[in-house]
N, CA, C and O of each residue as an XYZ file, in Angstrom:
352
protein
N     -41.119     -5.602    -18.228
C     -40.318     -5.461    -17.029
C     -41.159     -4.789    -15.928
O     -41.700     -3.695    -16.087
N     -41.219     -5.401    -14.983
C     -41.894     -4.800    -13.401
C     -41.339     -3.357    -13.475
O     -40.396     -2.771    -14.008
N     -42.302     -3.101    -12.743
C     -41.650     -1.554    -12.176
C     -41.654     -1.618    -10.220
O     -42.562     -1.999     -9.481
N     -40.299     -1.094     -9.869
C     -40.525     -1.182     -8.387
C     -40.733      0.030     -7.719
O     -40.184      1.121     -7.872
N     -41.640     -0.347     -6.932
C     -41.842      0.896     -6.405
C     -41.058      1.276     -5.140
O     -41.020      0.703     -4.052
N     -40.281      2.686     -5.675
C     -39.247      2.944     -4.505
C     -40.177      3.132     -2.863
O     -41.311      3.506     -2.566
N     -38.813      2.578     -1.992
C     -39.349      2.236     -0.628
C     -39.218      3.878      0.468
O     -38.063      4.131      0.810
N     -39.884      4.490      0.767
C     -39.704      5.454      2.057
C     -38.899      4.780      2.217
O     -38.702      3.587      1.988
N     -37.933      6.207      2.993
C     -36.967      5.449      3.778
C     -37.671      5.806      5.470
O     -37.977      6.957      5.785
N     -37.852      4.549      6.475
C     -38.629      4.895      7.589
C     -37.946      5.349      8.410
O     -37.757      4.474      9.255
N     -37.470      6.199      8.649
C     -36.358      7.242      9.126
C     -37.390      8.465      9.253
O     -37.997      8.957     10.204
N     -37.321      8.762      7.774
C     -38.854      9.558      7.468
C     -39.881      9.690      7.837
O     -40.459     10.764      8.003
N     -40.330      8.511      8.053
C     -41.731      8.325      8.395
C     -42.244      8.427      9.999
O     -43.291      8.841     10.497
N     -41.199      7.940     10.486
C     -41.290      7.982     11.899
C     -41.486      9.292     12.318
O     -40.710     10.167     11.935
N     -42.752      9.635     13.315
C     -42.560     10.607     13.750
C     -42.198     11.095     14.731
O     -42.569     10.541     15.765
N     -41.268     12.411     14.859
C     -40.552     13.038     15.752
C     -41.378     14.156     16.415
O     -42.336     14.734     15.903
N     -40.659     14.445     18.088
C     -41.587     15.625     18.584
C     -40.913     16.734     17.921
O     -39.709     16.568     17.722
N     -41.446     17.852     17.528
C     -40.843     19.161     17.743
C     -41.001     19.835     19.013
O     -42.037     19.695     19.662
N     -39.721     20.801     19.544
C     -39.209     21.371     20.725
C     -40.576     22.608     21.105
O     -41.717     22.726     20.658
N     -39.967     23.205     21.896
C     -40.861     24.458     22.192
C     -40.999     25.355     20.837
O     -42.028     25.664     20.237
N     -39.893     25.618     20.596
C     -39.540     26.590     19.635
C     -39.939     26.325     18.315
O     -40.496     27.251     17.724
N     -39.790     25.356     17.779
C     -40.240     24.262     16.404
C     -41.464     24.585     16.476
O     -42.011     25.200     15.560
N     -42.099     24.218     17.592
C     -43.936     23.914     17.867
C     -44.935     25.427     17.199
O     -45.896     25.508     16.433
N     -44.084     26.483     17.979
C     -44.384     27.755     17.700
C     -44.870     27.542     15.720
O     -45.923     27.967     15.245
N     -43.928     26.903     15.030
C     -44.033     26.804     13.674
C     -44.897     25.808     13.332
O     -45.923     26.427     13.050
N     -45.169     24.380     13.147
C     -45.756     23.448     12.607
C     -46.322     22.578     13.831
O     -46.412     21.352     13.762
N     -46.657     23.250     14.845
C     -47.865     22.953     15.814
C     -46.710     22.093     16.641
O     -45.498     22.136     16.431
N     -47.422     21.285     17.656
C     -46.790     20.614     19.164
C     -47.086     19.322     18.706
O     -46.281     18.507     19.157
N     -48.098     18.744     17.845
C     -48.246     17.359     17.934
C     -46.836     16.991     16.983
O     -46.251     17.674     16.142
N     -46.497     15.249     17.638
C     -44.992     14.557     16.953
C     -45.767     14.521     15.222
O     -46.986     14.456     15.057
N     -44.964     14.567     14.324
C     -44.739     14.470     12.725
C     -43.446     13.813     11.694
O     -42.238     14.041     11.631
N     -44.296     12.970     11.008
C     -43.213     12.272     10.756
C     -42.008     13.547      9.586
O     -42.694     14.128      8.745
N     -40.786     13.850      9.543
C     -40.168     15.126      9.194
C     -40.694     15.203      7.444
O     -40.765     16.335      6.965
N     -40.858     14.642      7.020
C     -41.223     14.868      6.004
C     -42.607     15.903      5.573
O     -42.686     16.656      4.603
N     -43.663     15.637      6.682
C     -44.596     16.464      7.191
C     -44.058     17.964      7.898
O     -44.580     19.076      7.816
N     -43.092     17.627      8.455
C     -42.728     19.103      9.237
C     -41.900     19.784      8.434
O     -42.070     21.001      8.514
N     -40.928     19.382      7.566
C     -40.512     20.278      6.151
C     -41.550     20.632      5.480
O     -41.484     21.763      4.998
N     -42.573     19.987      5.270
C     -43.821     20.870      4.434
C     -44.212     22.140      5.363
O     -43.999     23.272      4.930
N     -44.885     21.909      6.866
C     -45.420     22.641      7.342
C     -43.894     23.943      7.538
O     -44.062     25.140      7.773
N     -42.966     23.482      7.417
C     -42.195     24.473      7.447
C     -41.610     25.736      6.595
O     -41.151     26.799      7.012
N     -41.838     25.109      4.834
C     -41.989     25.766      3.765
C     -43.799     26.209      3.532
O     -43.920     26.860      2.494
N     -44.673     26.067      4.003
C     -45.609     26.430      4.312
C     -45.454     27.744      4.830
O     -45.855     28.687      4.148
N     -45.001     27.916      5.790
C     -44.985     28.731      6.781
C     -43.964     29.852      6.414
O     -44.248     30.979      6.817
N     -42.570     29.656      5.551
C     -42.084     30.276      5.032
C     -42.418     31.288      3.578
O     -42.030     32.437      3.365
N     -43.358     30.304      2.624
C     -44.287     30.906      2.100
C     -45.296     31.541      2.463
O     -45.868     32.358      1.740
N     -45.615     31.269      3.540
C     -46.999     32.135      4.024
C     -46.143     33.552      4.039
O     -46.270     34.369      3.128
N     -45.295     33.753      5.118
C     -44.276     34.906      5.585
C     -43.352     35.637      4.399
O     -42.731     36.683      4.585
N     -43.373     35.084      3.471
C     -42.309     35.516      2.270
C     -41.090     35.543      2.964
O     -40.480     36.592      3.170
N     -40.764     34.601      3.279
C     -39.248     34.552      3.862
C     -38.119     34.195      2.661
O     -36.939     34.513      2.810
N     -38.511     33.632      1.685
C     -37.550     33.418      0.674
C     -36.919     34.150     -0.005
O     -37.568     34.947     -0.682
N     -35.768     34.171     -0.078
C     -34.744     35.497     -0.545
C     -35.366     35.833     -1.574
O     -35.672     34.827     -2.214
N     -35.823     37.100     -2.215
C     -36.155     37.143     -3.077
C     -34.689     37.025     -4.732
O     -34.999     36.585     -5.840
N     -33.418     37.484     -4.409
C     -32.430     37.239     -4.927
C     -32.000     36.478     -5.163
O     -31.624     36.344     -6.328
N     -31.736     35.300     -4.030
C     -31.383     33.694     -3.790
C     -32.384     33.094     -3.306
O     -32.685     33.248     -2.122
N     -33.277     32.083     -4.359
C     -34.424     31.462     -3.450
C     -33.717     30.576     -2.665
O     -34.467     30.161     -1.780
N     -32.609     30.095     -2.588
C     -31.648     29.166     -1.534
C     -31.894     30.152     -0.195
O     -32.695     29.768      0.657
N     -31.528     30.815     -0.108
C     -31.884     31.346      0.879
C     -32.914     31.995      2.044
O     -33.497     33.049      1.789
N     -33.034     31.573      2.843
C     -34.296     31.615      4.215
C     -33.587     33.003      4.940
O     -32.407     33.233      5.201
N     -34.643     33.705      5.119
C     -34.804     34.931      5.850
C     -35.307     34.461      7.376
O     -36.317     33.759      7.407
N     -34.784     34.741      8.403
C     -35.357     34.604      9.303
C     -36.632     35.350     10.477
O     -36.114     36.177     11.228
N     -37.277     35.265     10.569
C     -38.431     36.047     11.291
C     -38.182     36.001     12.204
O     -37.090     35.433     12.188
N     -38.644     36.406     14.021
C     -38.498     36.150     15.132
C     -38.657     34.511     15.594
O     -37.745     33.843     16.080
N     -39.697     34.153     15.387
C     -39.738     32.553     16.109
C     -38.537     31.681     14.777
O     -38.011     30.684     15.272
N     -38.107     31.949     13.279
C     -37.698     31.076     12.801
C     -35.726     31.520     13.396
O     -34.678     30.876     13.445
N     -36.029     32.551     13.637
C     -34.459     32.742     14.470
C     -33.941     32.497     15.489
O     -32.957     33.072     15.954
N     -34.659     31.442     16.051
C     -34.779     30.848     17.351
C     -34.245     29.472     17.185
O     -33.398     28.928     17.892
N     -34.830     29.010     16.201
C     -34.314     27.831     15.268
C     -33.208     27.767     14.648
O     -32.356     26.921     14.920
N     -33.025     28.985     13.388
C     -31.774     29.541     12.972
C     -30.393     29.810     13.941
O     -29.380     30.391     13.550
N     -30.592     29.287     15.194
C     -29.617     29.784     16.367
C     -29.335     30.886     16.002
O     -28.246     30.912     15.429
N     -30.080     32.297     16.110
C     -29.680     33.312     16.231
C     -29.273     33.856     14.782
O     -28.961     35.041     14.899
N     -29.152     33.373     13.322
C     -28.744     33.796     12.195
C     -29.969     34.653     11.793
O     -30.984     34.574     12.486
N     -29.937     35.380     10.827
C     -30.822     36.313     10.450
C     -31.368     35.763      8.804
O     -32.204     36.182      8.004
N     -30.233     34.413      8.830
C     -30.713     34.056      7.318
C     -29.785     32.877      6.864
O     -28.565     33.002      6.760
N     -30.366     31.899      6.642
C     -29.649     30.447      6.080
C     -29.858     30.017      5.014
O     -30.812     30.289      4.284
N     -28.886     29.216      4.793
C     -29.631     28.422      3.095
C     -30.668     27.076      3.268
O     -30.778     26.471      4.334
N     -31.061     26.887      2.604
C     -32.842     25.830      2.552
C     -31.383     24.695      3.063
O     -31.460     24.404      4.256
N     -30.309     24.151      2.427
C     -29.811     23.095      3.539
C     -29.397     22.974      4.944
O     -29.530     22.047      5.743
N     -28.865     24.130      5.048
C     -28.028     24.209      6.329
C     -29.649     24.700      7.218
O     -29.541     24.591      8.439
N     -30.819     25.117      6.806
C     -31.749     24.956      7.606
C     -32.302     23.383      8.281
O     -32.505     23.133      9.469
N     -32.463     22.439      7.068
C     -32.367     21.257      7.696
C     -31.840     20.318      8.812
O     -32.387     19.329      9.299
N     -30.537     20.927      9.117
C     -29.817     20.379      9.542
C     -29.958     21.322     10.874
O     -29.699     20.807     11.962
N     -30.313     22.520     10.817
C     -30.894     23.305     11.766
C     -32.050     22.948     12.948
O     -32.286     23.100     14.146
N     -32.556     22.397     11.789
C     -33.960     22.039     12.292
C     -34.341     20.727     13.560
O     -35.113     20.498     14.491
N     -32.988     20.023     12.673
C     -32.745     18.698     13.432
C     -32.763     18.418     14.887
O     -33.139     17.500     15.616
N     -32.001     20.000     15.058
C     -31.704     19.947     16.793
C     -32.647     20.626     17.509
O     -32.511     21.278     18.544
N     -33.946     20.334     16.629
C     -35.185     20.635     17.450
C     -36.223     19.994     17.806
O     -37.220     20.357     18.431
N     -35.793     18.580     17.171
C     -36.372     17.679     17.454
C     -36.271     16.829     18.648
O     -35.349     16.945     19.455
N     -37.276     15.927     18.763
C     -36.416     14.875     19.769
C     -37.120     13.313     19.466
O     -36.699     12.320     20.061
């Protein structure tokens, strides 16, 4: 039996700009998001932002609370969806 190889979805792939604020984190050039969730858990690991109690949970720093609209701390989903409206 073949094996298929699952398809990207190009949604993904396409790359998006990040805003002013985004840029501060995973640079100014456009990335397709799959790239900018890395550079973004990158960056959260660099900082130890991960709850140490709840790894679900994101600590926010100054530039990632800018993003966070002002929260001091989100969960790894509701950051995604955070993130979104920093794109364009």
């Amino acid at each position: 039996m073949p094996t298929t190889k699952r398809k990207a979805n190009p949604a993904l792939l396409k790359p998006v700009q990040p805003d002013e604020a985004l840029s501060l984190i995973v640079g100014s050039k456009p990335l397709p998001r799959s790239e900018m969730t890395k550079k973004l858990w990158d960056y959260i690991k660099k900082h130890k932002l991960q709850d140490e109690a709840n790894k679900r949970m994101i600590n926010a720093d100054a530039p990632l609370k800018v993003i966070f609209g002002g929260k001091s701390q989100v969960s790894m989903f509701e950051m995604t969806k955070l993130v979104s409206g920093h794109v364009k």
